[in-house]
C-alpha positions as CSV (number, residue, x, y, z in Angstrom):
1,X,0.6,-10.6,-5.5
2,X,-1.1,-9.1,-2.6
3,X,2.3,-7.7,-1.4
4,X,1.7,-4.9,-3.6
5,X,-0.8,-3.3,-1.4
6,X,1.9,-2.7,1.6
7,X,4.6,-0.9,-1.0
8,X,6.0,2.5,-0.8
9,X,5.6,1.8,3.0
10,X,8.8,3.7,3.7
11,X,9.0,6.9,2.2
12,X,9.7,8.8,5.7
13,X,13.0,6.3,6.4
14,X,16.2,6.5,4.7
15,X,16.9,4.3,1.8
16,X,20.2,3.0,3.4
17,X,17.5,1.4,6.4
18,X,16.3,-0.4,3.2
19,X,19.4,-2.0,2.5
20,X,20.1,-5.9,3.4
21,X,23.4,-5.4,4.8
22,X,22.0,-3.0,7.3
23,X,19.0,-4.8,8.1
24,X,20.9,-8.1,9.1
25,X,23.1,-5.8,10.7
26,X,19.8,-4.5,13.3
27,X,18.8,-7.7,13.8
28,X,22.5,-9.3,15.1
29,X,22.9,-6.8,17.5
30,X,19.1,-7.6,18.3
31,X,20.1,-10.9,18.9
32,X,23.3,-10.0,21.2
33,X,21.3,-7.0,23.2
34,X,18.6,-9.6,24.2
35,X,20.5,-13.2,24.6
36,X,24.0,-11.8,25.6
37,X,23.0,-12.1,29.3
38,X,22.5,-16.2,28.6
39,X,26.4,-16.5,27.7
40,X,27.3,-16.6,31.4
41,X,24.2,-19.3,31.9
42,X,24.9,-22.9,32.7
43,X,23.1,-25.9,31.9
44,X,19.7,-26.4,32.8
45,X,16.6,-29.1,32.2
46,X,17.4,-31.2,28.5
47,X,20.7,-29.6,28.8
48,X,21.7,-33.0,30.9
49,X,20.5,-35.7,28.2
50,X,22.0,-34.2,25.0
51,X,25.3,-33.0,26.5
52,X,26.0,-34.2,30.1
53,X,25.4,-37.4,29.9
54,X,26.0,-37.9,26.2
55,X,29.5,-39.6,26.0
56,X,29.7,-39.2,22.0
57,X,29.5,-36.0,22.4
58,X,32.5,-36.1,24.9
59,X,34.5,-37.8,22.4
60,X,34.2,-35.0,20.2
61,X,34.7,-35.8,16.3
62,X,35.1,-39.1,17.3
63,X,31.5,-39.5,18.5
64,X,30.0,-38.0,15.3
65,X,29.6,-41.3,14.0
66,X,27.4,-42.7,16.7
67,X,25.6,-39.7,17.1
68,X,24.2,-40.2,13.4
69,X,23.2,-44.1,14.0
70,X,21.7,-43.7,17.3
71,X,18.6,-41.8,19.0
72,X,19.8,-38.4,20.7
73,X,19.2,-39.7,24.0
74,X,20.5,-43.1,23.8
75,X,23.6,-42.5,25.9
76,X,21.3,-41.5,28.8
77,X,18.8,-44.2,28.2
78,X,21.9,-46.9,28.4
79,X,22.9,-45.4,31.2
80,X,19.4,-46.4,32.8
81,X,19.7,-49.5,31.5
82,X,16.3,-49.2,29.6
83,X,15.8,-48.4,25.9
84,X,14.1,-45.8,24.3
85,X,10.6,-44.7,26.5
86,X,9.5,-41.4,24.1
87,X,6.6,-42.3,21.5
88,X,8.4,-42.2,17.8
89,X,12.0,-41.5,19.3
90,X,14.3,-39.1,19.0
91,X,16.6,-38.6,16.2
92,X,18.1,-35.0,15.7
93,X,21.6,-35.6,15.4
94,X,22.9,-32.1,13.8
95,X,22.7,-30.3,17.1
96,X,24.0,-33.3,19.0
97,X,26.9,-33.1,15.9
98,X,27.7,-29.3,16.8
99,X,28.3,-29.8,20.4
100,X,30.7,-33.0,19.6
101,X,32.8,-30.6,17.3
102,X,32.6,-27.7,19.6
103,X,34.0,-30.6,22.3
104,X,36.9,-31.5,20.1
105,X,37.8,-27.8,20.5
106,X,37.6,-27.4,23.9
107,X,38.8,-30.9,24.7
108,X,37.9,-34.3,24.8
109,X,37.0,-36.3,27.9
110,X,39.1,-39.2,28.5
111,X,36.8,-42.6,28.2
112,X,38.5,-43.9,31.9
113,X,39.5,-41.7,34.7
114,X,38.0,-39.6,37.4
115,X,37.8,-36.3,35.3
116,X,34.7,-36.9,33.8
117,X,31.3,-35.4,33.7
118,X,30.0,-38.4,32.4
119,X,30.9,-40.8,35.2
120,X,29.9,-38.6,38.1
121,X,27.7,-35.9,36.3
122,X,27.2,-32.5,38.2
123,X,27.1,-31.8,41.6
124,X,24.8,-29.2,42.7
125,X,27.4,-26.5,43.3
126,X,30.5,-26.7,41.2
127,X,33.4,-28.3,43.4
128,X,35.2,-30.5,41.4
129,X,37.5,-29.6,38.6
130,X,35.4,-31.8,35.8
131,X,32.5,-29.6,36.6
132,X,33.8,-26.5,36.7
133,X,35.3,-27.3,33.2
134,X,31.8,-28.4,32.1
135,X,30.1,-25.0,33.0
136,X,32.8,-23.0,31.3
137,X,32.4,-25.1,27.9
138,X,28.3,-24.2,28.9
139,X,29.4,-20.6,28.4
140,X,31.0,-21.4,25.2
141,X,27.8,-23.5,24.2
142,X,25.2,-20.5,24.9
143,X,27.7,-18.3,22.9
144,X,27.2,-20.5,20.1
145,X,23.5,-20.7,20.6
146,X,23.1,-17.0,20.3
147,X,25.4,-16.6,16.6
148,X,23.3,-19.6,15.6
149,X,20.0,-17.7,16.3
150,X,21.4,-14.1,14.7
151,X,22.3,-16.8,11.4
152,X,18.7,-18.2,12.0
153,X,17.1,-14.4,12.1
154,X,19.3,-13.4,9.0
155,X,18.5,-16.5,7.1
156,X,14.3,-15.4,8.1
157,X,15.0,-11.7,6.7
158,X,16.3,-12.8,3.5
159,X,13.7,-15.1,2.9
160,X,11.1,-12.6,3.7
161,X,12.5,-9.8,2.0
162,X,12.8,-12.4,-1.7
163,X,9.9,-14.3,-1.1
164,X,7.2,-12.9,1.4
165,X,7.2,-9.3,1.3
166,X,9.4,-9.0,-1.9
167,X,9.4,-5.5,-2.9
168,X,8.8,-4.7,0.1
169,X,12.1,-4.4,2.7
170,X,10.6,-2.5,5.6
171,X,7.4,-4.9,6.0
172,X,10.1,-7.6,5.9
173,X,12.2,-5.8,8.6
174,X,9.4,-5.3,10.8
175,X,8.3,-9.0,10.7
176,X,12.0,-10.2,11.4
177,X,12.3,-8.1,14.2
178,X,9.5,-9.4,15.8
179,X,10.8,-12.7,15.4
180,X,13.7,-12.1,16.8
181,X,12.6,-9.9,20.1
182,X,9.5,-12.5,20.9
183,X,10.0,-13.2,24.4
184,X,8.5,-17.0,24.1
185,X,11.5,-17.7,22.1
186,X,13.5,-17.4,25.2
187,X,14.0,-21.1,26.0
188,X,15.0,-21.8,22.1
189,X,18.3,-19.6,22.7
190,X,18.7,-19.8,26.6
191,X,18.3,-23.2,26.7
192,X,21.2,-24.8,24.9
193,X,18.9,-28.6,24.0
194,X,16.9,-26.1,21.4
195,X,19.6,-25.4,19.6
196,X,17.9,-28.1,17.1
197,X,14.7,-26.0,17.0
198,X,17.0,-22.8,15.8
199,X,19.2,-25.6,13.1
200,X,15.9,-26.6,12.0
201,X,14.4,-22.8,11.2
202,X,17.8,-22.3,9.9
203,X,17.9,-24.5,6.9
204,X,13.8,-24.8,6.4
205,X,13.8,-21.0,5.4
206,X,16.7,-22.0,3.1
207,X,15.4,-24.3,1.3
208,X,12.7,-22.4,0.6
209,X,14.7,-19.6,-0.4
210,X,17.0,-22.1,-2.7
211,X,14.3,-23.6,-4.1
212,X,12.4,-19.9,-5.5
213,X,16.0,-18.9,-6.5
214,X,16.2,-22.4,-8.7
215,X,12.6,-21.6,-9.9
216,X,13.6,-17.7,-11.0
217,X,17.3,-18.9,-12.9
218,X,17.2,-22.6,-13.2
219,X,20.5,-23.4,-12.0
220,X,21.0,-27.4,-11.4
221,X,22.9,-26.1,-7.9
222,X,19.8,-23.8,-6.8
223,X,17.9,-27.0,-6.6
224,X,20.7,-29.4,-5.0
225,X,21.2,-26.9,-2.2
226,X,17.6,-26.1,-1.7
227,X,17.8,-29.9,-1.1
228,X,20.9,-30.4,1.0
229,X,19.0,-27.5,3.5
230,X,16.3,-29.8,3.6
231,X,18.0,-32.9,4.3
232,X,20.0,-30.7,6.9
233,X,16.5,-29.4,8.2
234,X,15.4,-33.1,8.6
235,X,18.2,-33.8,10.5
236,X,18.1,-31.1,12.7
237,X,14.5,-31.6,13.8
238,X,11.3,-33.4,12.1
239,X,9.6,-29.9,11.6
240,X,10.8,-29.9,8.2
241,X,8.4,-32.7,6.6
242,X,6.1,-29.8,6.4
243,X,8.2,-28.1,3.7
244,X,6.3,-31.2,1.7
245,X,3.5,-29.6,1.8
246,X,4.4,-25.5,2.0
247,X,7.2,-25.7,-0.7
248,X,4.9,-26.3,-3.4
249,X,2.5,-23.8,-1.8
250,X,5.1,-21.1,-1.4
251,X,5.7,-21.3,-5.6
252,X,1.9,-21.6,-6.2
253,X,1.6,-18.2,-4.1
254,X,4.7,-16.4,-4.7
255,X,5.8,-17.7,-7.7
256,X,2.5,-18.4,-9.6
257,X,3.8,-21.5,-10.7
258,X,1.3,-24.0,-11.3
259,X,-0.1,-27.2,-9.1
260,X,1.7,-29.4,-11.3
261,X,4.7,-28.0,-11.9
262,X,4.9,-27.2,-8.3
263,X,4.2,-30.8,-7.5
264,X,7.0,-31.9,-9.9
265,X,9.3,-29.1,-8.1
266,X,8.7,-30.8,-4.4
267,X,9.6,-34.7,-6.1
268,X,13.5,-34.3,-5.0
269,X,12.6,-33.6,-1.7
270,X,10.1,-36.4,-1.1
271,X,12.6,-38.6,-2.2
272,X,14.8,-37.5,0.5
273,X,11.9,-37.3,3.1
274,X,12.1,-41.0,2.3
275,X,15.3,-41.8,2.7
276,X,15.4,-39.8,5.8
277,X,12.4,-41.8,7.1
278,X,13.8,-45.4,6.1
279,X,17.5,-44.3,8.0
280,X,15.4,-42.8,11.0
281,X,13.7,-46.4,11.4
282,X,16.5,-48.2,11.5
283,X,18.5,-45.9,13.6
284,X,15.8,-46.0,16.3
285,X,15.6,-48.9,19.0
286,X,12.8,-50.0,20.1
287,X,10.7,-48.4,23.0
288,X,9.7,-49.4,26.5
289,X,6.0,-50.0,26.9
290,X,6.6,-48.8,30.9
291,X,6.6,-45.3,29.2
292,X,2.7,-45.6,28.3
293,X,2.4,-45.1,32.4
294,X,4.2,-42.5,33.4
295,X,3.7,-39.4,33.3
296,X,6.5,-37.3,33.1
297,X,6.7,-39.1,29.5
298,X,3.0,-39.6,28.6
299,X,1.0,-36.3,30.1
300,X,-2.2,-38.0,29.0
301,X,-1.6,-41.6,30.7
302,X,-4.6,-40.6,33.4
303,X,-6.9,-39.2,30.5
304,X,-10.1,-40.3,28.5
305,X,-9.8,-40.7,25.1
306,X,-12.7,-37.8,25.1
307,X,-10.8,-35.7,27.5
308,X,-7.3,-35.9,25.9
309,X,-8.8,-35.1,22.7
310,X,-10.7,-32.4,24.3
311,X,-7.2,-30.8,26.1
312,X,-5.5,-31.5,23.0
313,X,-7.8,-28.5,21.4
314,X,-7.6,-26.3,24.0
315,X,-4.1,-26.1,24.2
316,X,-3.9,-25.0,20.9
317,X,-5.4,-21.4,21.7
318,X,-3.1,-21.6,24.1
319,X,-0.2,-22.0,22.0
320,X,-2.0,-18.7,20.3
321,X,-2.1,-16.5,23.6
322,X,1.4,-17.7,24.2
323,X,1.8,-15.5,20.9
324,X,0.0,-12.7,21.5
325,X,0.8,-12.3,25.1
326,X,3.7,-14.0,26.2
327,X,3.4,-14.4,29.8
328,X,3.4,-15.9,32.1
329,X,6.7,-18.2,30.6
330,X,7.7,-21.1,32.1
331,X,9.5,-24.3,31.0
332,X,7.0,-26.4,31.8
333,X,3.5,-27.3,31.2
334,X,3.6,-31.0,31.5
335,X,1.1,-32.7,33.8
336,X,-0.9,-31.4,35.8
337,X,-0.3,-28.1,34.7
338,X,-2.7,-27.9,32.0
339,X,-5.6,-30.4,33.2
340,X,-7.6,-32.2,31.5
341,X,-10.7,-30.9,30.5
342,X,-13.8,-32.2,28.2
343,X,-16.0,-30.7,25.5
344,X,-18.3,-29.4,28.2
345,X,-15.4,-26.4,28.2
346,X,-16.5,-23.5,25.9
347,X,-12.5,-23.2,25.7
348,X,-12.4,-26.3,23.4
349,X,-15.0,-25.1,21.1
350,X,-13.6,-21.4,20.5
351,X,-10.2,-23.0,20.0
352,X,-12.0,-25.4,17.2
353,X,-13.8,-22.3,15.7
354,X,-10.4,-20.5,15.7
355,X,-8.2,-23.2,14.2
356,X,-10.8,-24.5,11.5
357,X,-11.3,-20.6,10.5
358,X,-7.8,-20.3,10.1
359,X,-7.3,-23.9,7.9
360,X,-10.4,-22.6,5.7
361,X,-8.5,-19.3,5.1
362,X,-5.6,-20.7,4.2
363,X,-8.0,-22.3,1.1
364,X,-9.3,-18.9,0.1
365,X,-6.0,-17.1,0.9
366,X,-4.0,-19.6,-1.4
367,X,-7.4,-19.6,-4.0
368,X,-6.0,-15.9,-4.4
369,X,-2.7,-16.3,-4.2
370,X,-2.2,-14.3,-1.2
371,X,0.7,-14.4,1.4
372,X,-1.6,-15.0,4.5
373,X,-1.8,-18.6,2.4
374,X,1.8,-19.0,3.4
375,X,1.2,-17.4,6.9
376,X,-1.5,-19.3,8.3
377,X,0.0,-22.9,6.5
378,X,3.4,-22.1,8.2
379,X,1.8,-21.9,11.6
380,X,-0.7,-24.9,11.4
381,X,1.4,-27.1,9.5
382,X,4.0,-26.9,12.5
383,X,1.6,-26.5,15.2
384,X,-0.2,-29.7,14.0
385,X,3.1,-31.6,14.7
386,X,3.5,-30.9,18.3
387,X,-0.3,-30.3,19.4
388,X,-0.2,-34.2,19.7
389,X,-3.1,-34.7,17.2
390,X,-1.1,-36.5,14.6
391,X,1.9,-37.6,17.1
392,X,2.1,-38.2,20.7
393,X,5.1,-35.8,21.5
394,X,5.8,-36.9,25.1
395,X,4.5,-33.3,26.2
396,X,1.8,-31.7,26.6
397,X,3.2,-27.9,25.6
398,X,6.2,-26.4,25.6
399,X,7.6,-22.3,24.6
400,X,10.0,-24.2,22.3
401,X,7.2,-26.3,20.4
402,X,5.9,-22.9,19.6
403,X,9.0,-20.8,17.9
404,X,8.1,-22.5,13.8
405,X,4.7,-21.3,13.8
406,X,5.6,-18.2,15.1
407,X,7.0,-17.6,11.8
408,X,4.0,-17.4,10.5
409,X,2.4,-15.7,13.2
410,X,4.9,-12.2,12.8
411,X,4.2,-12.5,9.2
412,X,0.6,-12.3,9.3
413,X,1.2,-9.5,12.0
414,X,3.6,-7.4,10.0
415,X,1.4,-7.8,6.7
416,X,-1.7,-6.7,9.0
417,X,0.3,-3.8,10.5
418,X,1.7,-2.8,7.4
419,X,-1.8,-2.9,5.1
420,X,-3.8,-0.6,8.6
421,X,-1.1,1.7,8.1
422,X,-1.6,2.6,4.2
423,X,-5.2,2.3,4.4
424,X,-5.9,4.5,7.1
425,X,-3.4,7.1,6.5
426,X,-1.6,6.4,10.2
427,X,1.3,9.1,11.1
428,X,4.7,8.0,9.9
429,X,6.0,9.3,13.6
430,X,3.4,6.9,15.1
431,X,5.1,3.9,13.2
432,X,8.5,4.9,13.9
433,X,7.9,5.2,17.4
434,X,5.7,2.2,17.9
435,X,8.4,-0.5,16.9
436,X,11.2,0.7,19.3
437,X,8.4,0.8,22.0
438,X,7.2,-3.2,21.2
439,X,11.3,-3.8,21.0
440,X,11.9,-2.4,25.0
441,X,8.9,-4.3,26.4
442,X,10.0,-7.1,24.8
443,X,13.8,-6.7,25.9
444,X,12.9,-6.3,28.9
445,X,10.8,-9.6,29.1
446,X,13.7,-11.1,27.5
447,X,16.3,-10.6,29.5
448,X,15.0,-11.3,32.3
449,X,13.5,-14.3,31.5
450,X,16.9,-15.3,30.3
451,X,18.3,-14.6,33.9
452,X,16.0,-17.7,34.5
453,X,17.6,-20.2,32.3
454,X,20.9,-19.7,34.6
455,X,20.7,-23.1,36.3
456,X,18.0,-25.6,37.0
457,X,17.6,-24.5,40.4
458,X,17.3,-20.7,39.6
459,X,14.8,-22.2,36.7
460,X,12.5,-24.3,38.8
461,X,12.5,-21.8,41.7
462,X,11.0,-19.4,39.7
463,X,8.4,-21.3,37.2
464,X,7.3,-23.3,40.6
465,X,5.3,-19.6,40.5
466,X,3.8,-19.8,37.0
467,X,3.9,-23.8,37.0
468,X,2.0,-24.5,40.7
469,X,0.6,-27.5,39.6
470,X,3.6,-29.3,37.1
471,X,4.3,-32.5,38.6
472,X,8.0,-32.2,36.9
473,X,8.2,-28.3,38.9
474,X,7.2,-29.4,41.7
475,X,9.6,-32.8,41.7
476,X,12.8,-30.3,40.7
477,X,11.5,-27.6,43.2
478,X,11.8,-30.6,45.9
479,X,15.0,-32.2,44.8
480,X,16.7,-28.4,44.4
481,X,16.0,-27.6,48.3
482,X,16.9,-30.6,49.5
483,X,20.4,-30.8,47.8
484,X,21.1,-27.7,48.7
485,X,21.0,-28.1,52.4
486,X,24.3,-30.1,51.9
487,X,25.7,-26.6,51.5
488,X,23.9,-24.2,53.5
489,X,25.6,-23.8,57.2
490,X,22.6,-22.4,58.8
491,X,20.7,-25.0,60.5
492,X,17.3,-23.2,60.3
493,X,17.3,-22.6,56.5
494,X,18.6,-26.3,56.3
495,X,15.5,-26.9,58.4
496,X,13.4,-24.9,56.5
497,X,14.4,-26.0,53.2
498,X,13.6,-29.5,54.3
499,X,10.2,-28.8,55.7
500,X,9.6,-27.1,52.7
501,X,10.6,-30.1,50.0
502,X,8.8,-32.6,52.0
503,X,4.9,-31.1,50.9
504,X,6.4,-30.4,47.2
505,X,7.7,-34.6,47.2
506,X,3.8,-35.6,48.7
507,X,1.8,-33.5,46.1
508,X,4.5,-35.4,43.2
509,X,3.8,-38.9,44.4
510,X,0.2,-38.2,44.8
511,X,0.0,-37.5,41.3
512,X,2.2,-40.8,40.5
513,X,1.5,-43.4,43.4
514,X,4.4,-46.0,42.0
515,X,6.9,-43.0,41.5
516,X,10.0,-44.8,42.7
517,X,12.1,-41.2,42.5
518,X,9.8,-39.6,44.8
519,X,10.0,-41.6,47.4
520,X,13.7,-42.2,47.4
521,X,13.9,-38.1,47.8
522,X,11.7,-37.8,50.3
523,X,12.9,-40.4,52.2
524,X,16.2,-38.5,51.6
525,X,15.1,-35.4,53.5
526,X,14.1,-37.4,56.4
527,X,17.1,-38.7,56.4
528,X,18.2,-35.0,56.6
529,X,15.8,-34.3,59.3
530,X,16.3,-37.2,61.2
531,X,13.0,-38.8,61.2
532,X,13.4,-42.4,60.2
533,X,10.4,-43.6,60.7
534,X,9.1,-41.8,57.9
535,X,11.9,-42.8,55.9
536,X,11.7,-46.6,56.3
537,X,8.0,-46.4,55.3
538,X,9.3,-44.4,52.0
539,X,12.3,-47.0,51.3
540,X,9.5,-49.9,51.9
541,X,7.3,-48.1,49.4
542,X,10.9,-48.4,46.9
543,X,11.1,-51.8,47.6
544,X,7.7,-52.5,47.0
545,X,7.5,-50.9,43.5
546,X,11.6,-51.9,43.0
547,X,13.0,-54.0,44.5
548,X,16.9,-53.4,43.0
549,X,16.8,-50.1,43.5
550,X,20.9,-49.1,43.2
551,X,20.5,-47.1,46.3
552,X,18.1,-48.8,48.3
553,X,20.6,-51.3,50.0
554,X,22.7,-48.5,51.3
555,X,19.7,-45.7,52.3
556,X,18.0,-48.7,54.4
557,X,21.8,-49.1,56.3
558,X,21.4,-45.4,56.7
559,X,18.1,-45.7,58.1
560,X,19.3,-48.5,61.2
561,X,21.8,-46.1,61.7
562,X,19.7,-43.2,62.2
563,X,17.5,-45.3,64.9
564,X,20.7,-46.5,66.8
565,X,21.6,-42.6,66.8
566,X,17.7,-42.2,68.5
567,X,18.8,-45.1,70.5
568,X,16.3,-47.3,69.4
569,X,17.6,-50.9,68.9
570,X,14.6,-52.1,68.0
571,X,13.8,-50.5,65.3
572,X,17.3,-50.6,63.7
573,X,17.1,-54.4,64.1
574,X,13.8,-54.4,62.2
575,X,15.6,-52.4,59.3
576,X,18.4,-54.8,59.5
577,X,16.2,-57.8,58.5
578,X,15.2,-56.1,55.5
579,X,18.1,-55.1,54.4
580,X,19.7,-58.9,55.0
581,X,16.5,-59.7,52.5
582,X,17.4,-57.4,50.0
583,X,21.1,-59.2,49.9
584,X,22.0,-62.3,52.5
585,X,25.6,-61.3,52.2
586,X,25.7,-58.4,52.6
587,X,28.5,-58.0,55.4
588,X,27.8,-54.3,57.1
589,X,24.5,-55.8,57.7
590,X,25.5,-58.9,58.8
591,X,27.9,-57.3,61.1
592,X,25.5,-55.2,62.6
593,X,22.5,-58.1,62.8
594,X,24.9,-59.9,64.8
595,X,25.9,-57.2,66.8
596,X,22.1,-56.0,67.6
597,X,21.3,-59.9,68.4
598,X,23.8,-59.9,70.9
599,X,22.7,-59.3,75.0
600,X,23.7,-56.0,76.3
601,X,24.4,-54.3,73.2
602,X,26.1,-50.7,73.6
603,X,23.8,-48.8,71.0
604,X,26.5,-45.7,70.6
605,X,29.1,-48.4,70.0
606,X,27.4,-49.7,67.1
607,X,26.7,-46.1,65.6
608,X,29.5,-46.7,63.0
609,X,30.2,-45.0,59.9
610,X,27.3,-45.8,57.2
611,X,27.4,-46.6,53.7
């Protein structure tokens, strides 16, 4: 095996550095040093599908059985009203399973009463005590989210240390460490939703692991628990179907085992890639054709078949960068952050050239049984699920799509590292020196990055600087200001803040004409500023595109009212008429037509308390 070429790598260390127990021990403290700060974090962007609005996850063990016979975000989508809008679904229920049990431990929420997150959901400053409650269970969450990721790192290291670099415990070190410090892994532990990417890395490593231990000593419960891990890997996230194709080429290449008995090896687990697939259809209900439209769910709905195809590719190398040089981060690169380009880019043909050299070297790599085999099939196999070639993911890149191939991207790093330094004779000092250096600049990133993830408005507030053009940014940026001004005492920030969402809600419904949200916000913040002009003409645009809006009844009362307070009858009588459209029976309305149709009418009198 080519791993023999990087041995006797750590002759200038101390043996006891070498040693497992010590090694797992670096890399937990690692894991603490540069996630600790994301403890005292809240919940911020998925956060709200999987956990705040998720009642079976409220009902702690209770829910466990819904939350394995339903899509993850069911709960929210039936809240909508709507069914499922996200091409293929969603079903990762062991994450969604770990936050019921961690609920049963901190305390179910009752199904009636006014002490619950799920009725009222959060408030944008903590007032009431069902919030405050749900932030301190956040803080438990994150906790969690951390130990899973030091369980995740330690599971990586023992893998690499048995499998990948066997033989050779400082290369293995080195590549784990890099793993753990990356700072585009920061939304996989900050963000409490990717707990299913960490569960996922978690039990694909271990099946591989399992399954080489079954191939070395034949034991019947080698092989069962390589395949409970990847049933548990399935069912963390869909990542694992890969381990169809990479298990049999991990015993080809480390084990020199041969095609067919490797072939025979992987049977078990397609038979429970199967299964999984069969229960995953019927779990999932079927999904709203409105979702083809809209582009906070499809980031291609304005694109060619040429262009997507074309942005597709180039977002690969991007995914690349995002490894090699991991900033700026942001959470978001949906629409029209990346845009679309076309093969007239030179981008799209270097990210071809780069992508097909890679597939072709894992052919002569494996051809040699070498590790880079492993390596560069690790990273493509996983990038090829979220790139959208084979699957439309419902995004068009994310930090988090990127933490399984980065697996194989620190391998290939440490094995390159690891071979310059024994060719070319580099100083030991150099090499001690270097790591610690990579680990502080990375820290560094890290943690502050983390800072971030606090909340979504510290979140959006900052990646509105490295996401200028996200239509999802900008939308949150909007909302964010103008909740806030129900808070802020001084008039001319609550000004400013207004002034400043109104642009940030016109550049989002430019990018989505019928984008009911948008409007209702803005016409929010006129509201705010007391412009209602502007705001009947974004209510009409509600009505227009829909017409049972939950709040539009209510916002157009609001919007008479803020015309009688400008003393212009009028115009409050005009709003009247529509509302009276909207619902005949309405009796505030009805009241107040009746009032405004009667001679000599005291506009301060009618200025009454509104909706």
């Amino acid at each position: 095996m080519e791993t023999r070429s990087i041995q006797g790598e750590s002759n200038f260390l101390p043996k006891w550095l070498s040693l497992f127990g010590v090694q797992a021990l670096i890399l937990t403290m690692l894991t603490f040093l540069f996630y600790g700060n994301t403890i005292s974090n809240e919940n911020a962007l998925d956060d709200a599908l999987v956990i705040e609005r998720n009642a079976f996850v409220h009902r702690g063990l209770a829910g466990i059985p819904d939350i394995l016979t339903h899509d993850t975000y069911f709960c929210y989508y039936d809240q909508l009203g709507t069914s499922n809008q996200l091409q293929g679904g969603r079903y990762r229920p062991l994450s969604v399973v770990t936050y019921a049990i961690e609920q049963q431990f901190m305390g179910v929420v009752p199904a009636e009463g006014v002490d619950s997150i799920i009725t009222y959901g959060l408030g944008f400053q903590a007032e009431y005590p069902f919030e405050k409650k749900f932030i301190s269970e956040m803080h438990t969450r994150h906790l969690f989210n951390v130990v899973w990721y030091a369980l995740a790192a330690i599971a990586v290291l023992a893998f690499l240390r048995v499998v990948v670099f066997r033989g050779s415990p400082m290369v293995a070190l080195v590549a784990a460490v890099l793993f753990v410090i990356h700072p585009a892994h920061t939304e996989v532990v900050a963000n409490v939703k990717s707990r299913d990417e960490i569960l996922s890395m978690l039990f694909i490593v271990l099946a591989l692991l399992f399954a080489v231990w079954y191939n070395r000593r034949r034991g019947i419960k080698l092989l069962a628990t390589s395949i409970v891990c990847f049933a548990l890997a399935l069912l963390s996230k869909e990542y694992a179907i890969t381990l169809l194709v990479i298990l049999p080429l991990t015993l080809f290449v480390f084990e020199k085992v041969d095609v067919r008995k490797a072939a025979l090896t992987t049977l078990p687990f397609l038979v429970v890639a199967i299964g999984y697939g069969v229960w995953r259809l019927h779990v999932l209900g079927p999904r709203s054709p409105l979702s083809d439209t809209d582009i906070q769910i499809n980031p291609y709905a304005y694109a060619s078949a040429a262009q997507k195809l074309a942005t597709e590719i180039s977002t690969s190398l991007r995914y690349l960068k995002l490894l090699v040089w991991p900033h700026p981060l942001s959470s978001d690169y949906s629409y029209a952050q990346i845009p679309y380009t076309d093969f007239a880019d030179p981008v799209v043909w270097l990210s071809l050239l780069v992508h097909i050299s890679l597939a072709v070297g894992v052919v002569v790599f494996a051809i040699r049984r070498h590790l880079l085999a492993f390596a560069l099939s690790f990273y493509l196999l996983n990038l090829l699920l979220v790139n959208n070639f084979l699957f439309d993911i419902g995004a068009t890149m994310g930090e988090r799509l990127i933490f399984h191939s980065s697996l194989g991207f620190v391998i290939a790093v440490a094995w390159g590292a690891a071979v310059v330094v024994r060719r070319y004779n580099v100083s030991s000092g150099f090499v001690a020196a270097l790591l610690p250096l990579v680990t502080l600049a990375a820290g560094y990133k890290t943690t502050a990055r983390n800072r971030d993830w606090k909340n979504n408005g510290t979140l959006f507030l900052k990646d509105i600087e490295a996401s200028p053009n996200s239509f999802l940014v900008n939308l949150n940026v909007a909302t964010i200001l103008c909740n806030r001004t129900d808070y802020e005492p001084d008039s001319a920030r609550r000004r400013a803040d207004l002034e400043r969402a109104i642009p940030l809600f016109d550049k989002v419904i430019g990018m989505q004409e019928n984008f009911v949200l948008g409007y209702m916000n803005r016409a929010i913040a006129y509201l705010k500023l007391g412009v209602p002009d502007k705001m009947e003409a974004d209510l009409d645009a509600v009505r227009r595109i829909y017409p049972i809006y939950p709040q539009l009844l209510p916002m157009y009362y609001r919007a008479a009212q803020l015309y009688l307070a400008k003393q212009n009858a009028g115009s409050a009588k005009r709003v009247v008429q529509k509302g009276l459209q909207l619902n005949p029976n309405d009796i505030d309305f009805k009241r107040l037509g009746s009032a405004l149709d009667s001679t000599n009418v005291n506009v301060d009198s009618l200025r009454i308390i509104p909706k």
